[in-house]
Z-matrix of the N, CA and C atoms (Angstrom, degrees):
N
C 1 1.445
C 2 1.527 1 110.77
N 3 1.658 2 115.27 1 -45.81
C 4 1.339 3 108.37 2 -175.63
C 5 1.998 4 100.20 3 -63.88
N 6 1.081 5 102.16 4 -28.66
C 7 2.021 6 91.05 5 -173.21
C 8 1.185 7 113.06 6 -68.29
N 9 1.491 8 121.75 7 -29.88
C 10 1.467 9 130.79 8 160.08
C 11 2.039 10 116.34 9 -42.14
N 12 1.633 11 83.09 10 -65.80
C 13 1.461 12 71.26 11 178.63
C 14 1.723 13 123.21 12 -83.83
N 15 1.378 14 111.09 13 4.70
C 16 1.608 15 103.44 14 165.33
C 17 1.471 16 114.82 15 -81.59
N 18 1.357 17 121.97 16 -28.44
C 19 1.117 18 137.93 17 168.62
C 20 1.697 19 112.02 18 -61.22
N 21 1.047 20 123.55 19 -57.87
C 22 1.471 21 122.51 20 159.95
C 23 1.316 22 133.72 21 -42.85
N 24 1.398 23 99.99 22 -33.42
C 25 1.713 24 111.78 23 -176.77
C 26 1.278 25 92.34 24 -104.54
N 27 1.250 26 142.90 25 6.19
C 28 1.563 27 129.83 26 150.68
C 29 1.146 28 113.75 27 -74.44
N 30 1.426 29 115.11 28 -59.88
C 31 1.568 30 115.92 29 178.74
C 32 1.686 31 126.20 30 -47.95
N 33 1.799 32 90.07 31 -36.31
C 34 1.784 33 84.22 32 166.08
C 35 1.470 34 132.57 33 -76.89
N 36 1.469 35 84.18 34 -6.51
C 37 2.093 36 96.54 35 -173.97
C 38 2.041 37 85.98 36 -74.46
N 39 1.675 38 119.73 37 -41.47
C 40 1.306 39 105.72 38 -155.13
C 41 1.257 40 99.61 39 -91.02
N 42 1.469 41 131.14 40 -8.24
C 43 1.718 42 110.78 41 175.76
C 44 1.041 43 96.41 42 -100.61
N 45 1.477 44 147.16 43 7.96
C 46 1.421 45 134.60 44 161.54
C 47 1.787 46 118.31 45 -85.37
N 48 1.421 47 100.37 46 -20.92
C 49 1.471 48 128.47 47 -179.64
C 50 1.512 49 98.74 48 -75.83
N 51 1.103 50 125.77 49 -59.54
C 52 1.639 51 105.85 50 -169.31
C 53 1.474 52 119.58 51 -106.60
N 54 1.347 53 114.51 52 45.96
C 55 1.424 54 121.97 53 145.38
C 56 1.446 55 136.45 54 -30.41
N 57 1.761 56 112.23 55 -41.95
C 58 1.320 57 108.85 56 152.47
C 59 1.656 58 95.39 57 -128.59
N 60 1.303 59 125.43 58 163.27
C 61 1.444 60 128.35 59 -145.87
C 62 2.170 61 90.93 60 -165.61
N 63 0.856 62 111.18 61 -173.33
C 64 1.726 63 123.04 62 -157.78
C 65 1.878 64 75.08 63 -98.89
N 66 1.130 65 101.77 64 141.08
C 67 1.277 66 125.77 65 150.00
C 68 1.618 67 87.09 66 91.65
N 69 1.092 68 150.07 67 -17.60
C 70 1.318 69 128.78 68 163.20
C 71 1.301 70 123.59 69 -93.75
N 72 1.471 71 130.95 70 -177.06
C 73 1.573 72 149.07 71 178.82
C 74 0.992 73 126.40 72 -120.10
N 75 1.187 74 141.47 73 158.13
C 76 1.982 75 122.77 74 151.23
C 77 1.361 76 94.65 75 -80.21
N 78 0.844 77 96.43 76 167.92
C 79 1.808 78 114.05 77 -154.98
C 80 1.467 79 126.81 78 72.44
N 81 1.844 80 107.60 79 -9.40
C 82 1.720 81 107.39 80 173.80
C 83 1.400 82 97.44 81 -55.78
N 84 0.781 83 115.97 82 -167.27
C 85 1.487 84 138.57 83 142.30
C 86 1.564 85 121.03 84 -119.28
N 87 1.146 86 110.94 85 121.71
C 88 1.966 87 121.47 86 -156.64
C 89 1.897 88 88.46 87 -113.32
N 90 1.264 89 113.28 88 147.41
C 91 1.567 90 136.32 89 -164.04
C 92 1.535 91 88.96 90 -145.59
N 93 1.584 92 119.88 91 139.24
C 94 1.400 93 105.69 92 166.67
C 95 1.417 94 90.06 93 -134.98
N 96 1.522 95 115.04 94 117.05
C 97 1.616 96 126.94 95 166.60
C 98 1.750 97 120.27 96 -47.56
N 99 0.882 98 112.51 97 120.68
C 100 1.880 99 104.05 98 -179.40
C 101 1.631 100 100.01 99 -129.54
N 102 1.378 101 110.33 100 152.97
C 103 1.775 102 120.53 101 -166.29
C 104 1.493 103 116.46 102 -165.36
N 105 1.163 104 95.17 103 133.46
C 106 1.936 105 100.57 104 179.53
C 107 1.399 106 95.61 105 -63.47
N 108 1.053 107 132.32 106 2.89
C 109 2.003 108 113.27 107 -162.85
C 110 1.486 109 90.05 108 -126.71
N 111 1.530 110 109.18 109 152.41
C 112 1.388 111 154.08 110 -149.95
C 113 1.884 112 82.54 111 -74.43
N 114 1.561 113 96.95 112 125.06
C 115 1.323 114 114.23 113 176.35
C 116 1.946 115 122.62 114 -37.55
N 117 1.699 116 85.94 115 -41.96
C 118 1.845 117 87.04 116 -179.76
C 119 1.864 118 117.90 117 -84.12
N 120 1.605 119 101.48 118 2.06
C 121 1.594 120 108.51 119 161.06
C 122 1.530 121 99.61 120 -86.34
N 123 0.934 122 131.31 121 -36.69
C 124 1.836 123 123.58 122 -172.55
C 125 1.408 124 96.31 123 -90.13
N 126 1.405 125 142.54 124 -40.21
C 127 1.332 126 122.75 125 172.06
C 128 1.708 127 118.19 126 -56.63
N 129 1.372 128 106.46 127 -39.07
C 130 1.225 129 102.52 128 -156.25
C 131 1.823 130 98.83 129 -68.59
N 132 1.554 131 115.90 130 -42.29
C 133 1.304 132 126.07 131 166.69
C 134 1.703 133 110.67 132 -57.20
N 135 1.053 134 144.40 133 -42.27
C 136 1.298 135 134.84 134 163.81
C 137 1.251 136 125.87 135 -22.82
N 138 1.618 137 75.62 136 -53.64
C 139 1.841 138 87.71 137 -171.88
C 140 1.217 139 152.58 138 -72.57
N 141 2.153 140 93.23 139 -11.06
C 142 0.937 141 118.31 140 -170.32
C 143 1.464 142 98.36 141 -102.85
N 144 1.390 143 126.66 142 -47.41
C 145 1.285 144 137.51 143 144.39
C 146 1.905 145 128.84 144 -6.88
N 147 1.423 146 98.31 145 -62.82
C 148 1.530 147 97.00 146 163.78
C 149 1.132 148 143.17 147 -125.43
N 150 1.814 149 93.58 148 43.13
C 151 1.255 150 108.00 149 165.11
C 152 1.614 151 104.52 150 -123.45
N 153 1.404 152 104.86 151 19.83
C 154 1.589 153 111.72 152 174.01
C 155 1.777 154 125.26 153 -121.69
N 156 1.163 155 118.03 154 -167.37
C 157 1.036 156 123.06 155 -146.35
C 158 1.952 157 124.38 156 -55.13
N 159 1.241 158 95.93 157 -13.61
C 160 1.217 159 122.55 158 -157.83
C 161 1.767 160 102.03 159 -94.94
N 162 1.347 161 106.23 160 -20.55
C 163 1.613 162 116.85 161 -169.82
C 164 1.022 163 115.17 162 -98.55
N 165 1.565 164 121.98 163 63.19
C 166 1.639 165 135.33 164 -167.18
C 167 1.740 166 121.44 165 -30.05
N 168 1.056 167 135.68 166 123.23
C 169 1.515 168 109.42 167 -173.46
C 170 1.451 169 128.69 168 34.59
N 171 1.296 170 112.11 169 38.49
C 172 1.375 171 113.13 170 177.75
C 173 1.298 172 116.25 171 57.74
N 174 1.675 173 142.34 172 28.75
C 175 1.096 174 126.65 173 -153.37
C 176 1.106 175 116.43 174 -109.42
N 177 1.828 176 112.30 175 3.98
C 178 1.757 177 121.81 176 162.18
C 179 1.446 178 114.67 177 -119.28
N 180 1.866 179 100.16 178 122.94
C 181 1.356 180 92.21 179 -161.61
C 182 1.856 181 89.25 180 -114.99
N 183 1.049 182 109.83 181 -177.07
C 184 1.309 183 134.56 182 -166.91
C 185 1.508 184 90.65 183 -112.44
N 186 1.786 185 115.12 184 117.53
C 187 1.804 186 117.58 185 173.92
C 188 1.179 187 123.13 186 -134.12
N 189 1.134 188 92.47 187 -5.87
C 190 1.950 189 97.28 188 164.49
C 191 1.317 190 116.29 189 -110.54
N 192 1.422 191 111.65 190 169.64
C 193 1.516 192 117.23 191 -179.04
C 194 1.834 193 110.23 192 -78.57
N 195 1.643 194 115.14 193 143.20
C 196 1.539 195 107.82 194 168.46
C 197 1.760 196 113.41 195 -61.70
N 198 1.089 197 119.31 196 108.52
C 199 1.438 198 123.88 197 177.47
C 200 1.626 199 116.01 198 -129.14
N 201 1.366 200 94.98 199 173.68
C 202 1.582 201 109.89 200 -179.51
C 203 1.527 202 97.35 201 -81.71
N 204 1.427 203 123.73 202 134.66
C 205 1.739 204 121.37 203 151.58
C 206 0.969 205 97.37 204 -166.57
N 207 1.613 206 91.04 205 176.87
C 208 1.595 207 129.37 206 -166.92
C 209 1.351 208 103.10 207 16.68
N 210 1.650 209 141.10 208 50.61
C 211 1.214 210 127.09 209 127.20
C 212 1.657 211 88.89 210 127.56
N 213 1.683 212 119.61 211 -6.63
C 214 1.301 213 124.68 212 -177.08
C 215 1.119 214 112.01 213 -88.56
N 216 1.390 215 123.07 214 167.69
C 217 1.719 216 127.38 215 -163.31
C 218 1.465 217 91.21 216 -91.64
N 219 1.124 218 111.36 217 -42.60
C 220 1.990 219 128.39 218 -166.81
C 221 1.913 220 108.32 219 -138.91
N 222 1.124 221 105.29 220 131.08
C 223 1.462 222 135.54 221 170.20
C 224 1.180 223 111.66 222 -114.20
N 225 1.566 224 132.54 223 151.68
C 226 1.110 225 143.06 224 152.39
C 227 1.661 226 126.59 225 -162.73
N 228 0.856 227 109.58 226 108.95
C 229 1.879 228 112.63 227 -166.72
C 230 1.767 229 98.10 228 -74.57
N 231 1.298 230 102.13 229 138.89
C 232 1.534 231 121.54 230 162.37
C 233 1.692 232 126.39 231 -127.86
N 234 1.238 233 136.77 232 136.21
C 235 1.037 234 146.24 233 -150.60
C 236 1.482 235 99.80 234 -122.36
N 237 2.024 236 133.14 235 139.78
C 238 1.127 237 131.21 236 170.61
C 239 1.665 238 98.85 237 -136.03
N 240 1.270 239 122.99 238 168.95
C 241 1.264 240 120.55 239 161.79
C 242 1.291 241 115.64 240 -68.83
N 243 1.323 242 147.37 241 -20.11
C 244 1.412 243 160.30 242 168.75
C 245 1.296 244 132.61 243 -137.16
N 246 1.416 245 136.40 244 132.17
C 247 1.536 246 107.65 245 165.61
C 248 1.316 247 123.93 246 -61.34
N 249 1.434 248 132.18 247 21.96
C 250 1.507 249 120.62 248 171.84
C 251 1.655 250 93.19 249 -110.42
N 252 1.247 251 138.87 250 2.13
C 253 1.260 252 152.49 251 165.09
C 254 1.595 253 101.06 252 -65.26
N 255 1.540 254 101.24 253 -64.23
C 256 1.411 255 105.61 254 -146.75
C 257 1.696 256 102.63 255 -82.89
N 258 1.925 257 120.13 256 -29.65
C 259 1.059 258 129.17 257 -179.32
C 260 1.537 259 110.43 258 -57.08
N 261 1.710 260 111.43 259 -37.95
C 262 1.113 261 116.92 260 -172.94
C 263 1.657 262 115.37 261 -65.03
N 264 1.356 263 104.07 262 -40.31
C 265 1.109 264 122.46 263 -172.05
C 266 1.845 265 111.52 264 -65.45
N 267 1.104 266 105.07 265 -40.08
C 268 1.342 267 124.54 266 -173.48
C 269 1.279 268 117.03 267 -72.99
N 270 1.512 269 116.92 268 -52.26
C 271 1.698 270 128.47 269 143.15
C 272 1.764 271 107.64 270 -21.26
N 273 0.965 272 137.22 271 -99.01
C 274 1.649 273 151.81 272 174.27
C 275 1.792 274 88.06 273 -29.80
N 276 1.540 275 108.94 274 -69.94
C 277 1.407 276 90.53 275 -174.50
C 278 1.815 277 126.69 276 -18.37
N 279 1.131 278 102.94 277 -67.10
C 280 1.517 279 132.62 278 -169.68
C 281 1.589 280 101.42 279 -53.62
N 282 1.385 281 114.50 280 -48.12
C 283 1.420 282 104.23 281 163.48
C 284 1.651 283 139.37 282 -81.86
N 285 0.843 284 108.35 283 20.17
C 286 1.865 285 126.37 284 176.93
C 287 1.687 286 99.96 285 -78.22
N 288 1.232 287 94.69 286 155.91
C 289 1.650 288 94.46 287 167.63
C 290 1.410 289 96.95 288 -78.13
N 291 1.283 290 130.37 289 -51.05
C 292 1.231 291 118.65 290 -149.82
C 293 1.592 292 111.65 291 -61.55
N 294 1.149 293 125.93 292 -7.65
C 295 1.597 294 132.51 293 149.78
C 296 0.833 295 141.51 294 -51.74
N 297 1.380 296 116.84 295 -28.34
C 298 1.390 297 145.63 296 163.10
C 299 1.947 298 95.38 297 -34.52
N 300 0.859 299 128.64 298 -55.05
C 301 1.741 300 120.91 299 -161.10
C 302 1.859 301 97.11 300 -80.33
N 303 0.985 302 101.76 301 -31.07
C 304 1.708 303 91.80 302 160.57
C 305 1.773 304 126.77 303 -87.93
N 306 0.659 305 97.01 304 -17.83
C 307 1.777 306 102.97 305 177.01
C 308 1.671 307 114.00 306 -28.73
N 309 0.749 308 84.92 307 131.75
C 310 1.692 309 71.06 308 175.01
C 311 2.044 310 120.74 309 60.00
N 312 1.207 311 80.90 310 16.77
C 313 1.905 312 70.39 311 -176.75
C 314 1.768 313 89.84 312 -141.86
N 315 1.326 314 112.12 313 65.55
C 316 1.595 315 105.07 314 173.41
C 317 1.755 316 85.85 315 -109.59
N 318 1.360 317 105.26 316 144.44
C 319 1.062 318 128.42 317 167.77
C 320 1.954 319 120.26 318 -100.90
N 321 1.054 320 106.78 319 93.54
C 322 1.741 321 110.27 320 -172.78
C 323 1.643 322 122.62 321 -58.36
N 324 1.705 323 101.01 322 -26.99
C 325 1.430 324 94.73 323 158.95
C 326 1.699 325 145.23 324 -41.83
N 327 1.339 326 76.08 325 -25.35
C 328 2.189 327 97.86 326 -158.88
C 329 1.393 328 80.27 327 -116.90
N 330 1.052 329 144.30 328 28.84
C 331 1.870 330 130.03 329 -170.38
C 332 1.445 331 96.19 330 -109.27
N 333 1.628 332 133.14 331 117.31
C 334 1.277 333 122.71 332 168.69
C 335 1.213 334 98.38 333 -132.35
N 336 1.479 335 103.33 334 163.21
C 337 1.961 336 118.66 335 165.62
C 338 1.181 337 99.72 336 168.30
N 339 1.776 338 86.17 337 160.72
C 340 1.706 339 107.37 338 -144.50
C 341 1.503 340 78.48 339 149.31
N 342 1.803 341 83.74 340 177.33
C 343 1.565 342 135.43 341 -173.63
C 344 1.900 343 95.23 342 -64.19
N 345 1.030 344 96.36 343 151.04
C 346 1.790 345 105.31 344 -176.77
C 347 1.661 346 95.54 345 -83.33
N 348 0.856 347 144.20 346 124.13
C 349 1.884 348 132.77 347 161.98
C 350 1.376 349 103.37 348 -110.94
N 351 1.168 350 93.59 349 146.88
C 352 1.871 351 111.68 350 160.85
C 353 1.710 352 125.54 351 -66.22
């Protein structure tokens, strides 16, 4: 039980820790992906995801680490210059095949967006 909760209170020390992270700003706009499915099914789809067609000039990057939180199997923070950047992006996202392994497995607990803060 105590490794449970050291393990818990790590994870909250690291998603409270990278609020702002390398490659973003305040003023990005930060989205954090959350999913019932096993971190290396959402990495492996990430990857294919925003390094494809839908990711205009590269302008949504991936800035946090894939982790366990707030009650989700998989986390992952992403950063855009705007939310009409990242909405756009996210729209197309959803229609890729490579989405297909997330479909249906967003977890709303771990789901954030908004303004990036320090």
């Amino acid at each position: 039980m105590a490794n449970l909760r050291i393990s818990s209170l790590l994870m909250t020390i690291l998603a409270v820790t990278f609020t702002i992270t390398a490659g973003q700003a305040p003023g990005d706009h930060c989205h954090t992906s959350a999913y019932t499915v096993d971190c290396g099914v959402v990495q492996a789809a990430k990857t294919v995801l925003i390094g494809g067609t839908c990711n205009v000039d590269g302008a949504v990057k991936i800035v946090g680490p894939y982790m366990m939180a707030n009650g989700c199997t998989c986390t992952v923070k992403q950063t855009a210059p705007s939310k009409a950047v990242f909405d756009a992006y996210d729209k197309c996202e959803h229609l890729q095949p490579a989405y297909a392994a997330l479909k249906g497995m967003t977890c709303l607990a771990g789901k954030k967006d908004g303004p990036c803060t320090a």
